[in-house]
N, C-alpha and C positions, 0 to 999 in steps of 0.2 A: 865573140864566140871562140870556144879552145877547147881546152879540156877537162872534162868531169869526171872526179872518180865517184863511183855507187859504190859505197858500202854496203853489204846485205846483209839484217839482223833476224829476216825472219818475217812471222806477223802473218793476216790473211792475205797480203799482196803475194805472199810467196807458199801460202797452203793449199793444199789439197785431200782430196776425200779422203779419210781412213778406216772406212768401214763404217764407223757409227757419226762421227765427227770430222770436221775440217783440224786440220792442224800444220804447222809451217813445217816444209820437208823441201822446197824449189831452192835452188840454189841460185844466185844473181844474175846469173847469165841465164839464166832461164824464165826469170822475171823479165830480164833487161829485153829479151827476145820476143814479148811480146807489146811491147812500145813503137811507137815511131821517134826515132832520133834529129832531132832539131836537125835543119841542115846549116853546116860547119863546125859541128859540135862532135868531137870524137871523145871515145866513154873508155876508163877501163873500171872494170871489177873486183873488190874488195870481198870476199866470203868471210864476213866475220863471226856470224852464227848463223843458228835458225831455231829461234825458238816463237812461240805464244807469246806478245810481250807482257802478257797477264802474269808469265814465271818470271820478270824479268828480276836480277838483283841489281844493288850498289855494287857489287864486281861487275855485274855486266855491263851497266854505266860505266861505270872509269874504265874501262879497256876501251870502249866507244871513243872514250872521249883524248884518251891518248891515241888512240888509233887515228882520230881525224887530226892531234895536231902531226904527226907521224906521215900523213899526207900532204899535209900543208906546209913541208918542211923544202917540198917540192917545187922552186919557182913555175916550173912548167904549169902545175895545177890550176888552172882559172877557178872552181869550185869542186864542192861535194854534194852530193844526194848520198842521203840514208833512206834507205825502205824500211819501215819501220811497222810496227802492229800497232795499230787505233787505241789499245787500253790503254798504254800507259807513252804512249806519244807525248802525250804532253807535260808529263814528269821529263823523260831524258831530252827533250829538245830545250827545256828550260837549264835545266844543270848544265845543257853544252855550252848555252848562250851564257851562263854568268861567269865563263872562262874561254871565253871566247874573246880572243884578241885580234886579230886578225881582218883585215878590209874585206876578202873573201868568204863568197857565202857559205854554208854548211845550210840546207835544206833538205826538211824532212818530208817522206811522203808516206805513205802507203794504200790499202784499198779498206773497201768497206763488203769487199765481191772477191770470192777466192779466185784461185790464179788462171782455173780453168773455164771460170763461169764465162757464157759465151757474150753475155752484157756487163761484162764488169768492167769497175771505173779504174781499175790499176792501172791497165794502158794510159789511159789520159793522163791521169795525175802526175807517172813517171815524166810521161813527154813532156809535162807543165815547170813541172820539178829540174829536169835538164835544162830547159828553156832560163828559167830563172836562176838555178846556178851557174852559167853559162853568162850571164847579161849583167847582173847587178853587181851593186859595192858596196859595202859600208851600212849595211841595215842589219848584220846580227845571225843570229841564226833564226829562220822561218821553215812556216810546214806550209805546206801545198797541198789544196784539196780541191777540187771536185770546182777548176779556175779561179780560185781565188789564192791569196798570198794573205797567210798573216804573221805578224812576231809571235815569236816565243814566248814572249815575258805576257799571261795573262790567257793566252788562249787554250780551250780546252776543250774536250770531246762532249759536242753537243746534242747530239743523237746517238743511236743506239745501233741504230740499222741504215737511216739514211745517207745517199752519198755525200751529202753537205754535209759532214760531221763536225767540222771543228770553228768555234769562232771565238772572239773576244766579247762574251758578255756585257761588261763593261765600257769597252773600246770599239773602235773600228779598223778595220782590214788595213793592211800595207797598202797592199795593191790586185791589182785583176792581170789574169792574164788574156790577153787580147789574140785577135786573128795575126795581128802584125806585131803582138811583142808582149813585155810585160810594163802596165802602166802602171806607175807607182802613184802613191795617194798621199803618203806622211813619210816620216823616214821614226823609227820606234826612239824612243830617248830611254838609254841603258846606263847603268852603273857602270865605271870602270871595271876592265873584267879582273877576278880573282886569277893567282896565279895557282900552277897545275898542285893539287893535291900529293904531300908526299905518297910516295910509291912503299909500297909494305909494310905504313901503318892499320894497325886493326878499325874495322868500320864501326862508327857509333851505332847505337840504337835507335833510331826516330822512330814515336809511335805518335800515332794519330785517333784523338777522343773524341766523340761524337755527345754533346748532348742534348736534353730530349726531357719531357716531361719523364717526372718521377726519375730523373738521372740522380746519381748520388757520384762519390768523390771512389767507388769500388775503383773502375779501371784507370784511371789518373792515377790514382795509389798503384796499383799493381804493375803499374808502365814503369812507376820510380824506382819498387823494390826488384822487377825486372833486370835493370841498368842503363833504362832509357838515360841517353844524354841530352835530348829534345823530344819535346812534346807537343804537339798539334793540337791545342781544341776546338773544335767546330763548334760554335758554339749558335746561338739563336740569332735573329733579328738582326742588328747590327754588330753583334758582337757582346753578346747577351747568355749569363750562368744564373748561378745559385750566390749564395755568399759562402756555402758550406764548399762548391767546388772553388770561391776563389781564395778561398783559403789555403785550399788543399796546394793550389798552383803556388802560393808563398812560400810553402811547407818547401814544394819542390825545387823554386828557384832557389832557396836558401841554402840546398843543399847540393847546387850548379847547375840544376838542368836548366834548358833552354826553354822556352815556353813562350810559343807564337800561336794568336789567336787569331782565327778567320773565323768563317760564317757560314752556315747551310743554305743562304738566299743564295740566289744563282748572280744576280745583279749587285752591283752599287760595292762603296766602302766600308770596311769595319770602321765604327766612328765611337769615341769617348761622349756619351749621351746616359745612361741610366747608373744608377749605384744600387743598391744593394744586391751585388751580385753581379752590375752591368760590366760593360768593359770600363767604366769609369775607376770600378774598383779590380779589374784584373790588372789593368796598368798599373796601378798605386800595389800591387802585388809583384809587379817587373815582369809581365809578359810585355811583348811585343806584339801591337796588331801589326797586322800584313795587308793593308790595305785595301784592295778588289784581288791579290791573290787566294784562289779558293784550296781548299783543303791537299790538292795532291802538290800543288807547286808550292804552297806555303810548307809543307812539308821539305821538298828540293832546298826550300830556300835554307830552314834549317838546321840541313843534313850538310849543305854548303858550308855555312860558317862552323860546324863542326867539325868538316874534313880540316878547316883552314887553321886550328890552334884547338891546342888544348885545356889554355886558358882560358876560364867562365868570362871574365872583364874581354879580354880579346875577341873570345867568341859572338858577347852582346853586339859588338863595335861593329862586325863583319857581318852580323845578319841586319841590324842597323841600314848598314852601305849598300846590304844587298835591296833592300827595301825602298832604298832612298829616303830614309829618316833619317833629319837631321841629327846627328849624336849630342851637340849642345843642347837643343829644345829636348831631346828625350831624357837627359839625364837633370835639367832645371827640375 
C-alpha cells in the first residue's frame, strides 16, 4: 500500500444532470469523495480534463499519456487510477499500455451510473481500481470494472448499460478483486513497450472501414484521397472482403498507407482461410491482420506505429511488434 495518484479525464463516473442529458462536469475530488479509500492507501488528484470520452482526440490521448509518465517520474508514486468514460476506454487504456514501461500499475476505471446516481457503480470501481494500483507490479496497464481486473491489450466495452461492461472476448480476466485483496489469475504477455511519441509532430489520420453486403471500395477510396495514413477494415467472418475492396487496399498500401484488417465477429482471430476477396488475398495485398484485436484497438494499434516513424517499411515493422507478428514469417 502507498500512493496513488487519480487522474480525472471525465466520463459518466464524473457527469452529471444537464437539463436534458448527463455530461462530465465533477471534477476528481469530487469523484474521489465519493469512494471508500483502501486503508493505507493515500491518493492525490490530477484534473486533467472533463470531457464525454465519446469527444475524446489523439491530443487528448498523448497528454494522458505523457501526463502518466510525468507521474511516474515520481519515486514516491506506487500507482495511477485514471477515471475514464466507458466509450472509448478501451482505445486510450490500450495506447497507454503499448508505451508503457514501467513495473507500476496505471489502471483505468470509470462507471456505467453517473456520479450522483444513488446506486452507482463508480464508488466501487474507484475503491477496486485504488486497491489494485496500490498492490500489484508488472502486469501493464488494466481497467477495473464492476471486481474484476482485466488487461488492456484486447478487452473492450461489452455492454452498453450494464455494470459488467468490459471483458476480453477472446481471453480471460487478469484477475478478481477479493474481500481480502486482489487475486491474480495470469500475468497478460505484452510487446516491449514503444517509446513516447515525438512531442509536436502533426497526428496522422486512422480511418476505420466497415464492410458489409453490397459494400464497394467508395469509403476505402475516400479515407486515401482524404490523407488517411492508416486504414482499419472491419471486415466479415474471419477477416473476410470482396476482391474489388482487396484491391482497393493494394492500391492503398502502394501508395504507404497502413492497412490492418480485423473483423466484425465479437470472438476469435482474424485467420488467412478464404481467397477471392478473403484475408487470404488481403494479406497477399500487404495488410496486416490484428489477430482477436477488434476494430477500436486495432485501430490504437495503427495509430501507434504511425506516431512511431514516418517511414511505410518502419511503420509496417512497428505495427508487426505491436501485434506480435513475427516480422520474418510476415515478410517470407
Amino acid at each position: 500500500m502507498g500512493q496513488v495518484v487519480v487522474i480525472s479525464t471525465g466520463g459518466t463516473i464524473a457527469s452529471r444532470w444537464q437539463g436534458s442529458g448527463f455530461a462530465a462536469e465533477a471534477g476528481g475530488a469530487d469523484v474521489l469523495a465519493t469512494a471508500a479509500v483502501p486503508e493505507g492507501v493515500s491518493v492525490r488528484v490530477v484534473d486533467l480534463m472533463s470531457v464525454n470520452s465519446a469527444r475524446l482526440t489523439t491530443a487528448h490521448q498523448l497528454t494522458l499519456l505523457r501526463t502518466v509518465r510525468e507521474v511516474l517520474a515520481d519515486p514516491g508514486v506506487d500507482g495511477i487510477v485514471v477515471t475514464h468514460g466507458t466509450d472509448t476506454l478501451e482505445e486510450t487504456a490500450f495506447l497507454l499500455d503499448l508505451h508503457h514501461d514501467d513495473p507500476r500499475p496505471v489502471v483505468f476505471t470509470g462507471a456505467q451510473r453517473p456520479l450522483e446516481d444513488p446506486d452507482g457503480d463508480g464508488p466501487r470501481n474507484l475503491h477496486d481500481a485504488l486497491l489494485t494500483a496500490a498492490s500489484v507490479r508488472g502486469l501493464g496497464v488494466l481497467i477495473v470494472f464492476d471486481g474484476q481486473v482485466h488487461a488492456a491489450r484486447g478487452t473492450v466495452k461489452v455492454r452498453t448499460l450494464a455494470a459488467d461492461a468490459f471483458a476480453d472476448p477472446s481471453g480471460s480476466r487478469v484477475a478478481d478483486v477479493a474481500a481480502d485483496g486482489v487475486v491474480i489469475h495470469r500475468r497478460p504477455e505484452r510487446p516491449a513497450p514503444l517509446p513516447l511519441p515525438p512531442a509536436e509532430e502533426p497526428l496522422p489520420r486512422i480511418d476505420v472501414v466497415m464492410h458489409h453486403c453490397d459494400a464497394d471500395t467508395l469509403f476505402l477510396d475516400t479515407a486515401v484521397r482524404a490523407g488517411a495514413q492508416g486504414i482499419v477494415l472491419v471486415a466479415t467472418g474471419a477477416g473476410n472482403a470482396t476482391p474489388e475492396i482487396s484491391a482497393a487496399v493494394e492500391a492503398a498500401v502502394a501508395r504507404g498507407v497502413l492497412v490492418a484488417v480485423t473483423t466484425r465477429v465479437p470472438i476469435g482471430p482474424v485467420a488467412e482461410i478464404y481467397t477471392h476477396g478473403g484475408a487470404v488475398d488481403l494479406a497477399a495485398a500487404g495488410a496486416v491482420l490484428t489477430g482477436t484485436l477488434r476494430g477500436g484497438q486495432a485501430r490504437i494499434a495503427v495509430l501507434a506505429a504511425a506516431l512511431a516513424s514516418t517511414d511505410p517499411a518502419e511503420r509496417l515493422r512497428t505495427l508487426r511488434h505491436v501485434l506480435g507478428t513475427p516480422v520474418a514469417a510476415a515478410q517470407a
